[in-house]
Each structure stands twice: as structure tokens, then as C-alpha cells.
N, C-alpha and C positions, 0 to 999 in steps of 0.2 A: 463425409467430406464433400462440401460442393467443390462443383467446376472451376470458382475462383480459387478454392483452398490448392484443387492439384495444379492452379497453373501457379501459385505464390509456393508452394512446395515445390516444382522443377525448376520454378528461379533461384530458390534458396542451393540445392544439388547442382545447378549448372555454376552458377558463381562459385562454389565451395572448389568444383574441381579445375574452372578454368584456374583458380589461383595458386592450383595447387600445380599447375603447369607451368603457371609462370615462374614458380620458386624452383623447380625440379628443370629446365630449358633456359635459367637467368641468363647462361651464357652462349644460347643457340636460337637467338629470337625470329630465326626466318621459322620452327618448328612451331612459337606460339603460335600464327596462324591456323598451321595446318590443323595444331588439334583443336583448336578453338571451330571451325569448319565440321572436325568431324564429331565434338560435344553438343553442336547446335542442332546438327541431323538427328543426333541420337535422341534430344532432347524432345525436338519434333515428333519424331517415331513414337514416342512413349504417349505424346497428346494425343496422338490423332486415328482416326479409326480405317482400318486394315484398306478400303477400298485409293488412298492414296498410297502413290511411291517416294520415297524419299532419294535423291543422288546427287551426284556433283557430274559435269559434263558439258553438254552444248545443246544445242534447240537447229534445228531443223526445218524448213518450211521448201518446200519445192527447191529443192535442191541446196538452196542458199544458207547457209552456217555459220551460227553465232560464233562471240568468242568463249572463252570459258567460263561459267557460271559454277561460284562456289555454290549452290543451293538450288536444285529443281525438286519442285513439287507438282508431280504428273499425278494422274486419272492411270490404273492402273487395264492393263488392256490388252488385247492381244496385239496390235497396232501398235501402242504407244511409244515400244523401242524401235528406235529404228538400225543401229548399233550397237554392241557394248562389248567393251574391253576392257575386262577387269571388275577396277571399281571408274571407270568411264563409262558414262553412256552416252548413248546422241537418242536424243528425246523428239517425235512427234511435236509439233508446236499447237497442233489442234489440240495433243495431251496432256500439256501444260499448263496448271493451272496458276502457278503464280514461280518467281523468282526472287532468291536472296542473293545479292552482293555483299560479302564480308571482308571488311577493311580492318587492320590490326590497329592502324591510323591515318590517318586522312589529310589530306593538302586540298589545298587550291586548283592545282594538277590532277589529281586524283579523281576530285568530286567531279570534275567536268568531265575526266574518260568515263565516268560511271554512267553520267547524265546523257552522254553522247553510247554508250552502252546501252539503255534502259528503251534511246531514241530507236536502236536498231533493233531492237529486239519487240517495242511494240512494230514495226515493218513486217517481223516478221509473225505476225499477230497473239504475241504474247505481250496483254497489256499491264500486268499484276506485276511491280516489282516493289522491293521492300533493300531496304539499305541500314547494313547491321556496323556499326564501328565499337569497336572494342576502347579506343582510346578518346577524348575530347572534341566535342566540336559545341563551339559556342551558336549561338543563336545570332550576334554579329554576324561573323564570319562566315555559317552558313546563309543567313541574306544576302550578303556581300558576293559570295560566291554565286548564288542561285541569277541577282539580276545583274551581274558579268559573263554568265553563260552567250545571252538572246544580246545583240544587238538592236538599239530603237527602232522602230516601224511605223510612221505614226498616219499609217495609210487604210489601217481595217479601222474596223468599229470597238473592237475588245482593246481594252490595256491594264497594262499592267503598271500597280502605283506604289512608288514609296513613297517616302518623306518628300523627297526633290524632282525627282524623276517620273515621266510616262514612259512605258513602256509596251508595244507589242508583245504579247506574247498567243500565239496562235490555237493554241488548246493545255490543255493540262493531262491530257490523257495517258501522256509516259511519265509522266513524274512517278517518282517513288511513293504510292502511297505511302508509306509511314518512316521515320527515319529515327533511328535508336542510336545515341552516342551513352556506350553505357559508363564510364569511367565521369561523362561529365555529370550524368542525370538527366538526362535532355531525351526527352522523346518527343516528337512532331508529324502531326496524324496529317493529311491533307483532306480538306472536305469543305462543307458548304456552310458558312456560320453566319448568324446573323447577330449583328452589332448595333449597339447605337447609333451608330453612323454608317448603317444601311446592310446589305447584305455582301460576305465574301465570300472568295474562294480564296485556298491557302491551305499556308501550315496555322496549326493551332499547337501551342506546350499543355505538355500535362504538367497541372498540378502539384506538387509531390509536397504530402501534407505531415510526414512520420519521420521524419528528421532520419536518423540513423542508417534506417531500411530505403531511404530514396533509390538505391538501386536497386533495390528489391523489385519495388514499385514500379519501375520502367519496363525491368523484365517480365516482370508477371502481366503488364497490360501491352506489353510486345508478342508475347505466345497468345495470349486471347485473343487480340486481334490475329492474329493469324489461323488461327485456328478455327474461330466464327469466319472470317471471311474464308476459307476454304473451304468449310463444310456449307455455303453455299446460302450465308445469312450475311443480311445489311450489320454494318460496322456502326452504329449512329454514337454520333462524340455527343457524350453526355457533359453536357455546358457548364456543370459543375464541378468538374474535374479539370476543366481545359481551358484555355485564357486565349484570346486572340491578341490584347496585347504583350503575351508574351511569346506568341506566332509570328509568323509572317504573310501579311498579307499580298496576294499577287494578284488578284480582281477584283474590282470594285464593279459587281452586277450593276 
């Protein structure tokens, strides 16, 4: 079995049981969540090799404390805890190697507490964050949301373009590297792509070429990136998989 086959086999076993939670919880949906949180750890755990930790908790940097983070993935260490209670930990931020935010569903409200989340949390030098939604998000709506966040700046040199609009936007360094809406199909990597009409930065879509298994396909290239990028390998969006016009673009280099 390759490495793709076991990450398209733990997509198939994690969808199979999340929905078997959602049918078993129909009437207690603050519980989908939580297992859904604890099916995505488990799932990680099974990718990944022993020298990562898996938890749910906070991040820590000189004293100063995030807020709660459904998903840390630390550098295992004698350092690396700096609390733990329970199944809580308070995680080293030097140990830190990347963060999941998991949303059951998503707002307007929501994606900007994340965004303003993601902002503090690279402060406190954890810059690796990943944004998992279980329920819909269109590709509208999260551009709409994205250039509603930054207010105009039209005072540096960098901006940020859409259709009608310039915008400041000052670095891209806390964005969510990658963003999964699994219910809609929608996965969105951020990276450096080159267009006919010159070079971006941005979200770029994947693809989804197998009709049926589309969500298959999101999750399976959801863990792989995760996975490659935590064991300490370049992510490269392979251009034939991924569309910039059905991205978003936030730089025109």
C-alpha cells in the first residue's frame, strides 16, 4: 500500500465514523463536535510517526496563553509540556509544530474569531495553522469573508486585489495554511502560483476529478498535507490538481 493509499484508507474510516456519530448524537449536536475533534486526533495518530504529540489545549510562550486550540501538534520532549490536566495540556510554543482549528460550521463571526486566533497565536510564535470545517463553506463567502477581515491601507507597497478592490494586506504569514470545508468539497491550500496574468499568492481549489468520492478526495489530500508538512517536507501544489481561478487570489507579486 503507498502513502497515498493509507491516507485515502483513513479518509474513507474517519468519514465512515464521523457519520456514524452524527446518526447516533442526531439529537445532541453540541457532542458532534467534540467527537469529531477527538476522530481527527485519532486519525492523525495513526499517520504519523511516534516522535510527534497529539492534544487538545493551549500554547504558551513567555508566559502569555492562547486560547483553546482543538488540535496541537508538538515535537515530543522533555520541555515540550509545560502543564497537563488530564486530557488538557499547555504546550511549549517553541514545541509546537502546527495547529488545527475545528468548526462543526462556520459564520462570518466565527471565521474572523479564527483569523484573529491564528493572528495571536502566530505572536506567539506558532506560525503553522490549518482550519478544519465539518460543514460548508463556499468559495464566495470565504473571499468575502477573508477581504472583510483587513481594512484598506493604501500606504505600503504590497496589496491585495480582487475584482474591484485594492487592498493592504501586510504579510500572509498567519493565514491558515490550508482550509477544508468537508461537507462542501472545498479544499484551499495557500501558496505561491503562477498565472497567466503573472504571479500570486493566495488560496488555490483543488480539483476534485471522481465525482462521488469528492470528499474522499479532500480528506485524503487534507492528511497528506499535513503529514508532509509536519514531518518537515515542502508542500508544492501540484498545478494540475489545483485552479487559481477557482482560488483566491490576495497578491499580485
Amino acid at each position: 500500500m503507498t502513502q497515498e493509499d493509507k491516507y485515502r484508507q483513513q479518509a474513507k474510516v474517519f468519514l465512515r465514523r464521523i457519520n456514524e456519530a452524527r446518526r447516533f448524537f442526531d439529537n445532541h449536536k453540541s457532542s458532534i463536535g467534540f467527537v469529531g475533534e477527538y476522530l481527527l486526533r485519532k486519525s492523525l495518530h495513526t499517520l504519523m510517526n511516534q516522535p510527534c504529540g497529539i492534544c487538545q489545549g493551549f500554547v504558551i510562550c513567555n508566559g502569555e496563553i492562547s486560547r483553546q486550540c482543538d488540535v496541537i501538534i508538538y515535537t515530543k520532549g522533555k520541555d515540550s509540556i509545560h502543564k497537563s490536566y488530564g486530557e488538557l495540556k499547555i504546550v511549549n510554543a517553541e514545541s509546537v509544530v502546527a495547529i488545527i482549528e475545528v468548526k462543526s460550521s462556520i459564520s462570518k463571526e466565527a471565521f474572523h474569531s479564527t483569523l484573529k486566533a491564528f493572528e495571536h497565536l502566530y505572536s506567539l510564535r506558532v506560525p503553522n495553522c490549518f482550519l478544519f470545517v465539518y460543514g460548508t463553506l463556499s468559495r464566495r463567502r470565504m473571499s468575502d469573508w477573508l477581504f472583510s477581515y483587513k481594512y484598506p491601507n493604501l500606504c505600503t507597497e504590497q496589496h491585495l486585489v480582487t475584482e474591484s478592490y485594492l487592498y493592504d494586506w501586510p504579510d500572509m504569514e498567519w493565514l491558515p495554511n490550508s482550509i477544508l470545508a468537508l461537507e462542501s468539497n472545498k479544499y484551499f491550500k495557500l501558496g505561491h502560483i503562477s498565472a497567466d496574468n503573472g504571479d500570486w499568492g493566495g488560496y488555490t481549489a483543488l480539483n476534485i476529478k471522481d465525482g462521488k468520492d469528492a470528499t474522499i478526495s479532500c480528506l485524503q489530500e487534507f492528511f497528506s498535507d499535513i503529514v508532509t508538512f509536519i514531518h518537515g517536507n515542502e508542500i508544492p501544489i501540484k498545478i494540475e490538481n489545483y485552479s487559481i481561478e477557482d482560488g483566491i487570489g490576495l497578491f499580485r507579486f
